[in-house]
N, C-alpha and C positions, 0 to 999 in steps of 0.2 A: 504493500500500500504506500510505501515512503514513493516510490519512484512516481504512483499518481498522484501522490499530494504535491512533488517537485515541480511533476508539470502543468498541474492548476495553478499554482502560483506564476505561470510566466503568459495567463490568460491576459489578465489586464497589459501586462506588458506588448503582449500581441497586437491587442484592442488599437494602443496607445501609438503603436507601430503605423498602424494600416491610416489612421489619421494623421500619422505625419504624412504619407505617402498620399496625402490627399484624396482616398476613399469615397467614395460617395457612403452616404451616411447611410444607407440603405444597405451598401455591400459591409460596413461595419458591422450591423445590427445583424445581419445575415448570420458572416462569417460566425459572433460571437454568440449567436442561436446552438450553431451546429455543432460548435465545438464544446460546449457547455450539455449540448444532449450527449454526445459519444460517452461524457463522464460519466453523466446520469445512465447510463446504458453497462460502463461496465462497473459501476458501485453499486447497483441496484443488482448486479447480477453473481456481484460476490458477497454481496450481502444475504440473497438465497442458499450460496453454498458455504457454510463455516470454511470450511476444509480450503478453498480457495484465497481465503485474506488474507493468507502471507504471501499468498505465490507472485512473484516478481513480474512488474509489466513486461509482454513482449506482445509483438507483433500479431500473434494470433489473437489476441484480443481485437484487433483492426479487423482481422478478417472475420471475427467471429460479427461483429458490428456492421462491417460489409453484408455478411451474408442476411442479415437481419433485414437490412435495408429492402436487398432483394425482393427478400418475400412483400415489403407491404408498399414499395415505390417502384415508378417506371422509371427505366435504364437511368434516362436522362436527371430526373429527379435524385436520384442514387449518384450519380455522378458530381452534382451539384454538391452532395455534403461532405462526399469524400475529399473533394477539389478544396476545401474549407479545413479539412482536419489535416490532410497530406501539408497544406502549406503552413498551418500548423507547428506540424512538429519537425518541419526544415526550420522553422526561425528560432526552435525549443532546443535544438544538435541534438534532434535525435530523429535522423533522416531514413535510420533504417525502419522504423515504425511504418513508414507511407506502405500505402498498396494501388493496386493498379487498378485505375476506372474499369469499370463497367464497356466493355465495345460495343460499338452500336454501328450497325451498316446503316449508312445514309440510303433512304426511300427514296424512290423514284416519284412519290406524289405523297401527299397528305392526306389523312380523315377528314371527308366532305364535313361529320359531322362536329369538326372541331373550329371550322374555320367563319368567319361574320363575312354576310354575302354583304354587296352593296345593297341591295332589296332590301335584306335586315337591318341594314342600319339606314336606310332611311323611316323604316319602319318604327326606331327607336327614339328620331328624330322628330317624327311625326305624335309618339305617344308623349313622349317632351312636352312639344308643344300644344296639346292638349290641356295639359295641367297647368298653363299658362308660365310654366319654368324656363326661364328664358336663359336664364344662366344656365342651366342644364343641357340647353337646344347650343348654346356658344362652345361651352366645352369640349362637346363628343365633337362638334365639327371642326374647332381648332383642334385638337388630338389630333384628327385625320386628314385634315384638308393640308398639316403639316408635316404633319407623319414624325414629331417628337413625344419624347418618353412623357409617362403620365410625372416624374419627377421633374421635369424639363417644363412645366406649365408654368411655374412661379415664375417666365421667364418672360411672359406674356406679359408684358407692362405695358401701362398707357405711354411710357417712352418706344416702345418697340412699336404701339401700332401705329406711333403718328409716323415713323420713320421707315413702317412698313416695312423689318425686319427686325428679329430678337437675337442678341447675340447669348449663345448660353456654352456657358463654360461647365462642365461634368468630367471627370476622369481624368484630370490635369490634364483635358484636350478644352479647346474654344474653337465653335465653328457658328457662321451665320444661320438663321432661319429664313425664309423668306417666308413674308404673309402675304396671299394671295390680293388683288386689288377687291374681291366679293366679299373674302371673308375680312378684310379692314375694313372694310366698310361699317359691316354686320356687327363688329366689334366697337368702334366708333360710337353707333346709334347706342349699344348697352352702353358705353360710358357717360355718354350725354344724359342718360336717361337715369343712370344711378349716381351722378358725382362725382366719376372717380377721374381722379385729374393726374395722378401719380400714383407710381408701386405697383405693384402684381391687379390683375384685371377682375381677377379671380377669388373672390376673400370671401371668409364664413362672417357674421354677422356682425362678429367683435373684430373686422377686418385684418384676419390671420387669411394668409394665402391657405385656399385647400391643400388637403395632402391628400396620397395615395386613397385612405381608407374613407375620407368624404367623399372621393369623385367612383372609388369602385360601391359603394353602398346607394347611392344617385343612380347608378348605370343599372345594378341588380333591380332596383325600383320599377323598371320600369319595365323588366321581361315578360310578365304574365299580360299587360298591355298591349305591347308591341306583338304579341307571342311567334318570341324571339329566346331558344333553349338556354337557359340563366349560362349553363357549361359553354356558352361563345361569349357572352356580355361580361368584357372585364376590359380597361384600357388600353392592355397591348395587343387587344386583337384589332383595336382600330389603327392604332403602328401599321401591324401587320397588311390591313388591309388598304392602308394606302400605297405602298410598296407595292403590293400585286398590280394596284390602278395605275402608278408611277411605271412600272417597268413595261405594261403592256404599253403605253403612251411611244417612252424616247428606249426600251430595248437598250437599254444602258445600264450593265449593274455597276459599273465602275462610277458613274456621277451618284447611283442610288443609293452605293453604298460608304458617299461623301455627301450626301443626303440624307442619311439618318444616322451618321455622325459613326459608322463601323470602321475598325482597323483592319478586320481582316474582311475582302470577298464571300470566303466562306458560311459567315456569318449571315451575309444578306441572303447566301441561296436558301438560307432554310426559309426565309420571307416570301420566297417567290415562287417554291415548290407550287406547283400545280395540285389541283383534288384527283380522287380516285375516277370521279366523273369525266373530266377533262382526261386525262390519261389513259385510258379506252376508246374517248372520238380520236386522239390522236394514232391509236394500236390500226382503230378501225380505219382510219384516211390513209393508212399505208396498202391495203389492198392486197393484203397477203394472205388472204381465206378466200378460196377459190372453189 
């Protein structure tokens, strides 16, 4: 147990680290979620077995923790935590602990039923404004009509929309946004109409910029409305779907993927993956079943 108390101790240190490194506060909170369960996971499990609380940390406890995973998360999800513990215990000097992600073969298309059609989201748009939520109707379309992260909203200021671009700095990268001349407009009328002369566009009552879990709780609101499956209504699937609308347009993933602010290509192919539906008309246009 000494060697897990040694290296819970150099958690805050961790923490402390990844905000020098300019982190986004998100991937902080992340990181130190996942590594604070691994603990929870193996002191909880030698706390079941007597016989096991003097045995010396090793490696197989990672994997025993890996395999856990397995059973109740997808590949990718599993990958996620392990990528959080591995880096972890490189910054702890004890590199021999890491284990190896989860392999996943890249798909040749996506689950139709995971992805927000354009039809759904206007649908979502539509049930908005209904409820006469107009801040709600601005949101999901700045989300998409920009194709930045739902953390990247705070970025929407009354300075960016007079100027008709938001410069947003995330990940010790700075890259421009462009706002469409429709949707300044759109944004415009809300300021004129609510006050807001300066700061984020976007505030809760007490004029705090929304965060993630006001604008994902807003978006769920409105599925049985729209009826629109709650399992596609969350903020990165509107990212995602304006990337598919962007790529089919200019067929450029190199400007797309300096468009939604990615370092690596790879990254954006997973944006633009086609559905299982689309990937059939194109099996079928090839004309090879005779």
């Amino acid at each position: 147990m000494d060697s897990i108390n040694n290296l819970k101790c150099e958690i805050d240190s961790y923490i402390h680290k990844l905000k020098e490194e300019e982190r986004s506060p998100s991937t902080v909170k992340q990181y130190a979620r996942e590594i604070r369960a691994f603990f929870d996971f193996i002191e909880t499990g030698r706390m079941a077995a007597e016989t096991e609380m003097q045995r010396d940390f090793t490696k197989k406890d990672v994997i025993d923790y890996k395999e856990m995973l397995k059973s109740r998360f997808r590949p990718a999800t599993v990958n996620v935590k392990i990528a959080a513990v591995n880096s972890f215990f490189t910054f702890a000097g004890r590199p021999e602990l890491r284990v190896k992600q989860v392999r996943i073969q890249k798909r040749a298309y996506c689950d139709k039923c995971s992805e927000l059609t354009k039809a759904e989201y206007e649908r979502l748009i539509e049930a908005a404004r209904r409820r006469g939520d107009e801040r709600l109707v601005l949101i999901i379309q700045t989300i998409c009509a920009t194709g930045i992260r739902v953390s990247e909203l705070s970025y929407i200021t009354a300075d960016a929309v007079r100027r008709g671009e938001a410069v947003v700095e995330l990940k010790g990268k700075i890259r421009v946004v462009l706002i469409s001349g429709k949707l300044r407009k759109a944004l415009t009328r809300y300021m004129k109409k609510t006050g807001i002369g300066e700061g984020a566009v976007f505030v809760t009552r007490s004029g705090k910029a929304l965060d993630r879990s006001n604008i994902w709780k807003m978006m769920k609101g409105l599925c049985e409305e729209a009826g629109v499956s709650s399992e596609k209504v969350f903020p990165h699937n509107l990212r995602k779907l304006f990337a598919r609308c962007f790529y089919r347009k200019c067929r450029d993933i190199a400007k797309l993927a300096d468009v939604l602010g990615h370092s690596s290509i790879d990254t954006t192919r997973i944006y633009i993956v086609s559905t299982g539906t689309e990937h059939r008309k194109n099996l079928d246009a090839l004309e090879l079943v005779v």
